[in-house]
N, C-alpha and C positions, 0 to 999 in steps of 0.2 A: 718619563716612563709611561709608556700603556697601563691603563688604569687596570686593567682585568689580570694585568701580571703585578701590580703592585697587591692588589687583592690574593690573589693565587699564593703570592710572596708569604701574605699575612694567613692563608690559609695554613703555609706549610710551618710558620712558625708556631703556628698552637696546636699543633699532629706533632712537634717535636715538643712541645709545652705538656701537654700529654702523656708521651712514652716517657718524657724524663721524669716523672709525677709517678709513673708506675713502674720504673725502674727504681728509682728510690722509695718504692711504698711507704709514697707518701699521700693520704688521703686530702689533704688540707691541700696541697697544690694543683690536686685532679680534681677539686670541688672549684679549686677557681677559674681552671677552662669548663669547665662542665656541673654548670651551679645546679644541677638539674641531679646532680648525682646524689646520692645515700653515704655520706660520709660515714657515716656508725657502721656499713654491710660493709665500704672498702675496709674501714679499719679492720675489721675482725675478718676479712680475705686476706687480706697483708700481712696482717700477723702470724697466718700459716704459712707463710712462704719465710725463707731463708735470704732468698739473692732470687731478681728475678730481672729478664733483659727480655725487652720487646725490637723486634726489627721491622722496619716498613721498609718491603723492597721495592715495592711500585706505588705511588698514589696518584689517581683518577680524579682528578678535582672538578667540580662543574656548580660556576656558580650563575644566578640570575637575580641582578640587584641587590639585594640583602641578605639572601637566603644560598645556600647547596647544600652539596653534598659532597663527600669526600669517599671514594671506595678504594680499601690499604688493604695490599696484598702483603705476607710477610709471616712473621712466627715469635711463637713465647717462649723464650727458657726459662725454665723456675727450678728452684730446689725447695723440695718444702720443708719445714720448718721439724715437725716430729715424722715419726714412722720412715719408712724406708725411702733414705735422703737422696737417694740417686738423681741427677739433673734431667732434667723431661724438655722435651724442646718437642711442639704442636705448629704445624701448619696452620696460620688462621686465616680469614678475610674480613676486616673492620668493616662497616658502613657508617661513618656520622654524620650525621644530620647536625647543619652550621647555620648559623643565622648573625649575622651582624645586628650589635645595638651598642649606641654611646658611642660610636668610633672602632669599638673591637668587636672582633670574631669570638663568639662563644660555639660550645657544642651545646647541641641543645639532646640530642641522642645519639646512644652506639650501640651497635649490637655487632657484638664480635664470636664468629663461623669457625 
């Protein structure tokens, strides 16, 4: 296998490592792709939600040796937790910033549009 699609491979398993971490708001699973994250902020975001699904319809991968980036086109459905429970689904666009170390891909940043 082309090493740059085995990587790519490994990209898209932790973008799916990821959504699955925040569809099950679960803070503790989204801190281990993204040690960089604020476990205590997820927790107390996650607890307002109800049931939440992320979709990534496109992702843009672009890596160079150890380091990329990943830019996910796509949307959030939540329902929150108290007040007016109706389901909300938001166009987003992820950017994370990914860095290989030890063998795995981590995120090292996201900022999601």
């Amino acid at each position: 296998m082309d090493p740059l699609l085995y990587e790519r491979a490994a990209v898209r398993d932790l973008l799916e490592r990821y959504r699955t971490a925040y569809e099950r708001l679960d803070a503790r699973a989204a801190k281990r792709v993204w040690p960089g994250a604020d476990e205590r902020a997820l927790e107390r975001a996650f607890s307002g939600l109800e049931r939440q699904t992320v979709n990534f319809d496109a992702c843009d991968i672009d890596i160079t040796n150890a380091r990329g980036r990943a830019l996910c086109r796509g949307s959030a459905t939540y329902t929150p937790r108290v007040g007016k429970r109706d389901e909300r689904t938001q166009g987003r666009n992820w950017t994370f910033v990914i860095q290989k170390a030890g063998g795995d891909w981590r995120i090292e940043s996201v900022q999601a549009q």
